[in-house]
One Martini backbone bead per residue (centre of mass of N, CA, C, O) as a GRO file, in nm:
protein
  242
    1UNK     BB    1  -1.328  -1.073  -2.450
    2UNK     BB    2  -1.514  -0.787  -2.310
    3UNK     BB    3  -1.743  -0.712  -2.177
    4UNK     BB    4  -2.002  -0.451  -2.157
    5UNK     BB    5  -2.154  -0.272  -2.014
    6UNK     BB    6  -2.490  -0.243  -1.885
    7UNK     BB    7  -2.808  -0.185  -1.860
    8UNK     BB    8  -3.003  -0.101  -1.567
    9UNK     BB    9  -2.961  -0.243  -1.263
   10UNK     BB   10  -2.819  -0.267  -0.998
   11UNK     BB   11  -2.555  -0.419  -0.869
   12UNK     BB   12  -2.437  -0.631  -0.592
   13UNK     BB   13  -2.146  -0.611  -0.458
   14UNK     BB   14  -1.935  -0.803  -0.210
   15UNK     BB   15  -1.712  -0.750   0.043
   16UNK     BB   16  -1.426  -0.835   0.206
   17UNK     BB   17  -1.278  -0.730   0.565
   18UNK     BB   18  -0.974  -0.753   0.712
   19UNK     BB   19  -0.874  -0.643   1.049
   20UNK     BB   20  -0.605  -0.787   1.218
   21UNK     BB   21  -0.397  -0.578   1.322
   22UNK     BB   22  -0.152  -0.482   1.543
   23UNK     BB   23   0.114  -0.547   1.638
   24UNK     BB   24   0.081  -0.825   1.897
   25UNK     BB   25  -0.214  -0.932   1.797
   26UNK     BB   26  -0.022  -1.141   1.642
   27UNK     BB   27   0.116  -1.340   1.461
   28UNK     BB   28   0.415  -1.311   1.240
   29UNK     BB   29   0.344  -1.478   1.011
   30UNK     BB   30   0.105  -1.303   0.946
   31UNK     BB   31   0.243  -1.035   0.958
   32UNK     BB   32   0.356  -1.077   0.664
   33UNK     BB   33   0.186  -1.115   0.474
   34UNK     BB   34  -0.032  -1.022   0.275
   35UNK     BB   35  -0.323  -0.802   0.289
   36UNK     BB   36  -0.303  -0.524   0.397
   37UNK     BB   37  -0.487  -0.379   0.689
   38UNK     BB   38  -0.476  -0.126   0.860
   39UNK     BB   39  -0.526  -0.085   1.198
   40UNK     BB   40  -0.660   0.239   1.146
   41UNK     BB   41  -0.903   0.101   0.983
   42UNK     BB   42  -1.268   0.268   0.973
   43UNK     BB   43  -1.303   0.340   0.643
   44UNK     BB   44  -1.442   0.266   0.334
   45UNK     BB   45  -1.408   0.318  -0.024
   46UNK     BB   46  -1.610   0.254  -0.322
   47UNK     BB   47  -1.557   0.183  -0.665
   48UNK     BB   48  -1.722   0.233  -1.008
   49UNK     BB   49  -1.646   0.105  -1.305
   50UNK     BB   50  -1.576   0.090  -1.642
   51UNK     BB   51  -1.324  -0.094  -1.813
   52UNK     BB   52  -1.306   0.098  -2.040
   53UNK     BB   53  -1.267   0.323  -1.838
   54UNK     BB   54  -0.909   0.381  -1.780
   55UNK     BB   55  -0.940   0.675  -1.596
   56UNK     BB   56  -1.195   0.697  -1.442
   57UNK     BB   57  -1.433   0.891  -1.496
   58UNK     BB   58  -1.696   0.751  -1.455
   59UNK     BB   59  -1.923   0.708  -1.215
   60UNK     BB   60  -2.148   0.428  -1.108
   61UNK     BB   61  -2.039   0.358  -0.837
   62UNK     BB   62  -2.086   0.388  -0.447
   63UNK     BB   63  -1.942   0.338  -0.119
   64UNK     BB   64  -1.987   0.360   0.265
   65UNK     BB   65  -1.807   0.235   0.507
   66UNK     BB   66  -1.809   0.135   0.877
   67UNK     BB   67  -1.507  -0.015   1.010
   68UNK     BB   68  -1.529  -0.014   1.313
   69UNK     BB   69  -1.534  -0.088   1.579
   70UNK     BB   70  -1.870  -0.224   1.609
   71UNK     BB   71  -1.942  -0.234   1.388
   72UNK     BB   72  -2.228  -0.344   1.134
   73UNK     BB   73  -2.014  -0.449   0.923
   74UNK     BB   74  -1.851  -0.608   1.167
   75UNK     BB   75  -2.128  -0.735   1.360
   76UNK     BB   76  -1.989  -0.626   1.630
   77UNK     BB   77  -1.735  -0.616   1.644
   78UNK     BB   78  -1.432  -0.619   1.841
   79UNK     BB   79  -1.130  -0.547   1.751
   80UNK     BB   80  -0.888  -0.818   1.700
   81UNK     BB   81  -1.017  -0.930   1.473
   82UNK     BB   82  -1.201  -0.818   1.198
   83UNK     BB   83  -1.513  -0.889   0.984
   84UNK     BB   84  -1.618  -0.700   0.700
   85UNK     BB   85  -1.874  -0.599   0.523
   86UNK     BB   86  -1.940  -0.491   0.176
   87UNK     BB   87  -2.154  -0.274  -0.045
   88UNK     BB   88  -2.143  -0.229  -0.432
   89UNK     BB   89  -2.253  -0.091  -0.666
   90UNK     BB   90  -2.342  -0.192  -1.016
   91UNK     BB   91  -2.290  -0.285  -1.317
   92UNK     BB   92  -2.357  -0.499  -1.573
   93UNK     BB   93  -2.005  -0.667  -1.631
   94UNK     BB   94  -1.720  -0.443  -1.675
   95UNK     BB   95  -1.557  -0.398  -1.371
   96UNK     BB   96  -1.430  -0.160  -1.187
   97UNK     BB   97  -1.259  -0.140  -0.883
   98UNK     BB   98  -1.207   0.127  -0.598
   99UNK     BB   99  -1.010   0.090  -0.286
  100UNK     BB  100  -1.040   0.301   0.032
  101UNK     BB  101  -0.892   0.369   0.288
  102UNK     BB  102  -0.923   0.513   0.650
  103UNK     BB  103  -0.916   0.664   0.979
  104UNK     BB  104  -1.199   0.738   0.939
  105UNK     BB  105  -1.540   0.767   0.939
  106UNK     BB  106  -1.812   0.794   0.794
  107UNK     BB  107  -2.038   1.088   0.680
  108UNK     BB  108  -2.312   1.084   0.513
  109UNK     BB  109  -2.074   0.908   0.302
  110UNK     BB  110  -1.849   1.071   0.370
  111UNK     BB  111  -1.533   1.234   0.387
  112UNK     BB  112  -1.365   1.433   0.536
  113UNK     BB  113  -1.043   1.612   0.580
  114UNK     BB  114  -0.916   1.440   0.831
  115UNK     BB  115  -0.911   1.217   0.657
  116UNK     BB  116  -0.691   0.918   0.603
  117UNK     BB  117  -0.516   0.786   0.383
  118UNK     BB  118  -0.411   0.410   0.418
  119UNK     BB  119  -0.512   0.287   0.108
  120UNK     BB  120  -0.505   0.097  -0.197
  121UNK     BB  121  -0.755  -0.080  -0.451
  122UNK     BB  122  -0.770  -0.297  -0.740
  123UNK     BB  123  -1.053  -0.483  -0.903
  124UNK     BB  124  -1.147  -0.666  -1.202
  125UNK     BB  125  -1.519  -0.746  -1.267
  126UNK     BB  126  -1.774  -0.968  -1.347
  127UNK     BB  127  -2.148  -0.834  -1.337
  128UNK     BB  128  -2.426  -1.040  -1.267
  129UNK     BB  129  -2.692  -1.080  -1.304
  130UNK     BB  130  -2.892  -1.209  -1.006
  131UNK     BB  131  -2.611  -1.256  -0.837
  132UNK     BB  132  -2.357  -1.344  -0.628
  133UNK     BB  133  -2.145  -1.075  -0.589
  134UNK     BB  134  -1.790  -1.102  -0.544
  135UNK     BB  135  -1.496  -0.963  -0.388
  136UNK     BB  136  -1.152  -0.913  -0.424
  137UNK     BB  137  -0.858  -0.721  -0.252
  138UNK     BB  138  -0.582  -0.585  -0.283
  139UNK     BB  139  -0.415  -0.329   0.016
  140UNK     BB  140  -0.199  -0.051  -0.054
  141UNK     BB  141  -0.008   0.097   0.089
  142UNK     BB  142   0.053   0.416   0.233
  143UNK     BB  143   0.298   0.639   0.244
  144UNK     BB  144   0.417   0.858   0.464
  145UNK     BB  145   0.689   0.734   0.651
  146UNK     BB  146   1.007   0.697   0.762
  147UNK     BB  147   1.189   0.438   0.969
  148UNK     BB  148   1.514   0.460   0.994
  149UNK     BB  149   1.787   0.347   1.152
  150UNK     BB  150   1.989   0.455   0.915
  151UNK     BB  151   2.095   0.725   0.642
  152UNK     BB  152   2.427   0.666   0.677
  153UNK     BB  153   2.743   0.683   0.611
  154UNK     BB  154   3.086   0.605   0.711
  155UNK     BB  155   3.411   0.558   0.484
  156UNK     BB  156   3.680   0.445   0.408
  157UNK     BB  157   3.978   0.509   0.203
  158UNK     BB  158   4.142   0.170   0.184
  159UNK     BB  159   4.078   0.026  -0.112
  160UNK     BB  160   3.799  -0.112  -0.029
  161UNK     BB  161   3.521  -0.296  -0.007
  162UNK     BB  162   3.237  -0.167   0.051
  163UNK     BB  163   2.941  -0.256   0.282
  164UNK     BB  164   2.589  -0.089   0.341
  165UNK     BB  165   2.310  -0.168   0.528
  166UNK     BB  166   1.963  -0.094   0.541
  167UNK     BB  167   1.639   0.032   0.708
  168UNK     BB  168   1.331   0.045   0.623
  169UNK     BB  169   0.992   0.165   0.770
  170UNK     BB  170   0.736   0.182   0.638
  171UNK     BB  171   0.476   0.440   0.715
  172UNK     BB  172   0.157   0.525   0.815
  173UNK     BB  173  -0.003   0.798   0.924
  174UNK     BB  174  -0.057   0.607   1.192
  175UNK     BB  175   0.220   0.451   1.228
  176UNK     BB  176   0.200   0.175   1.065
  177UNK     BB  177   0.376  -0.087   0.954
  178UNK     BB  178   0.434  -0.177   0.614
  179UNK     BB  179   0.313  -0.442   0.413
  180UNK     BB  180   0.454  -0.574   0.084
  181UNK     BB  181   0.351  -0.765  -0.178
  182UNK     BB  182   0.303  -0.896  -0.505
  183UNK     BB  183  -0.013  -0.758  -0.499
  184UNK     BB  184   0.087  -0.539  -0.245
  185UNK     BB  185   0.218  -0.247  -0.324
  186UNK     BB  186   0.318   0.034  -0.285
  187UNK     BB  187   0.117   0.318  -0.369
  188UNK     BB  188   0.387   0.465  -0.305
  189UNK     BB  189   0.719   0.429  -0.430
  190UNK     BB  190   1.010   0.413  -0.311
  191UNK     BB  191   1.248   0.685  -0.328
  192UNK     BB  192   1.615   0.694  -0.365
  193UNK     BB  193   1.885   0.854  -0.260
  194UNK     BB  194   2.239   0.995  -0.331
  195UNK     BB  195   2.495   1.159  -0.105
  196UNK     BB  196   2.809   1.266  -0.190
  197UNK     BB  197   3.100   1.319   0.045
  198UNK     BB  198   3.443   1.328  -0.035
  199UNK     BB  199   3.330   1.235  -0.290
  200UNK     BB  200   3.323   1.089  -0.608
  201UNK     BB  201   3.170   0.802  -0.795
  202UNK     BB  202   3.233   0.542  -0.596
  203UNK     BB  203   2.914   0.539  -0.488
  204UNK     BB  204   2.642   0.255  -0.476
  205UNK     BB  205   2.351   0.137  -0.508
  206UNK     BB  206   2.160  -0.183  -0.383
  207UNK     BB  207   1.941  -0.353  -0.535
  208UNK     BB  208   1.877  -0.692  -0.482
  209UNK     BB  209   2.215  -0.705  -0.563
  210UNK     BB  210   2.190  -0.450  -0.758
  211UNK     BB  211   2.325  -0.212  -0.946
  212UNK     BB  212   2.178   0.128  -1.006
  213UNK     BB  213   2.308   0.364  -0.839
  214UNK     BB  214   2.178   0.694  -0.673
  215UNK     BB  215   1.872   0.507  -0.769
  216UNK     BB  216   1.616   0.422  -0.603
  217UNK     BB  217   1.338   0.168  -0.562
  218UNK     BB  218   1.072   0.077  -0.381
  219UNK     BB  219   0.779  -0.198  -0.345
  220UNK     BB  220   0.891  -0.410  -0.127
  221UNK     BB  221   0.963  -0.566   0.167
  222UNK     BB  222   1.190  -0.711  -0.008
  223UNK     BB  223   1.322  -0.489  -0.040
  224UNK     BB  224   1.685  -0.419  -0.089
  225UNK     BB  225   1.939  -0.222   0.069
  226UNK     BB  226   2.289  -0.065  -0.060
  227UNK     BB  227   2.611   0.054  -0.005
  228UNK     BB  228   2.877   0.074  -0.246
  229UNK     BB  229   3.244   0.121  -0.157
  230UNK     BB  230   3.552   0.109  -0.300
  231UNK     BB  231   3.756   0.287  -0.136
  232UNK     BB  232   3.832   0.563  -0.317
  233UNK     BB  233   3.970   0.819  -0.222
  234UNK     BB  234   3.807   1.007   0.031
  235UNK     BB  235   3.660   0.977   0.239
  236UNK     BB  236   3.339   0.878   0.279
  237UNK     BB  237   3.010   1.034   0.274
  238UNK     BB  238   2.663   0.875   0.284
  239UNK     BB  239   2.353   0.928   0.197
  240UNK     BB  240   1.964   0.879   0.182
  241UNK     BB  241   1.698   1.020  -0.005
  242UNK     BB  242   1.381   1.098  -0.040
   0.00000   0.00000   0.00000
């Protein structure tokens, strides 16, 4: 069973915010890890809910820090990689957090309509009175554009089977390649289409090994595509389209 909020003082959650750097600012095998957080990440917003609130309606506590280069959250660190600290009121319990990155630093509290969001996560915590309250969360890049190497194949009707593999690069916002492990997938998954000229029904996308049909979603950077033509019919040219 769940405790309810109770009411009374709000406590201090402290998050801690790792801001890695773009690739060539450290080795592969770190770029590769889970816990994404855009290198383009300059402020970030917390918010807290009631666990019981399932859709999030009632805001309990809010709180926005500036973790860009230099900044007071991030100790005056600069450059990459850089860990800042930020703290979000809550009540006392079974609270929600819900954390969202952007790429421009809050001003008075708020984020302008210029700041683009970079990422989201949520994370569940029992929040205890008088207690230091810490917590951790994944933050799911959101896909803003995919940099695919080729979207389209033209392919044989030799009545033999093809595969050809696809490629594909999603970036945030600020074009920065987003990496999506099993706690952090992608914060919109990507849906993939297929579109047949020169023949229909041949051909079939194949996720992760297993053939899918027309349409494929992908939310994770391990996650593979590819296009399956049996060779029958007419030449046939296909594309995949988001």
């Amino acid at each position: 069973m769940r405790a309810t909020p109770a009411s009374g003082t709000p406590q201090s959650v402290r998050f801690s915010l790792t801001i890695a750097g773009p690739p060539g600012t450290h080795s592969s095998a770190k770029r590769r890890l889970p816990r994404f957080i855009s290198p383009a990440t300059d402020g970030v917003l917390i918010q807290a809910y009631a666990h019981i609130d399932a859709k999030h309606v009632t805001l309990l506590g809010s709180s926005t820090a500036d973790v860009s280069s230099g900044s007071a959250a991030c100790g005056g660190h600069t450059g990459y990689p850089r860990t800042c600290a930020v703290a979000a009121p809550a009540p006392v319990g079974d609270d929600d957090f819900v954390v969202t990155t952007y790429d421009a630093a809050p001003s008075a509290g708020t984020f302008s309509t210029a700041a683009h969001v970079l990422g989201r996560g949520a994370v569940n915590e029992t929040v205890v009175s008088g207690a230091a309250n810490t917590a951790s969360v994944f933050i799911s890049g959101v896909v803003s554009s995919l940099n695919p190497a080729q979207t389209f194949a033209s392919l044989p009707a030799d009545g033999m089977t093809h595969s050809f593999g696809f490629v594909l690069q999603p970036q945030d916002f600020d074009n920065d390649p987003i990496t999506a492990g099993n706690n952090d997938p992608y914060a919109n998954p990507i849906t993939l289409t297929l579109a047949e000229t020169g023949g229909s029904g041949h051909a079939t996308l194949v996720l992760n090994g297993t053939i899918v049909g027309t349409t494929a979603t992908i939310t994770h950077s391990s996650d593979t595509i590819a296009l399956r033509y049996d060779g029958q019919g007419r030449r046939i040219r296909s594309r995949i389209r988001r």
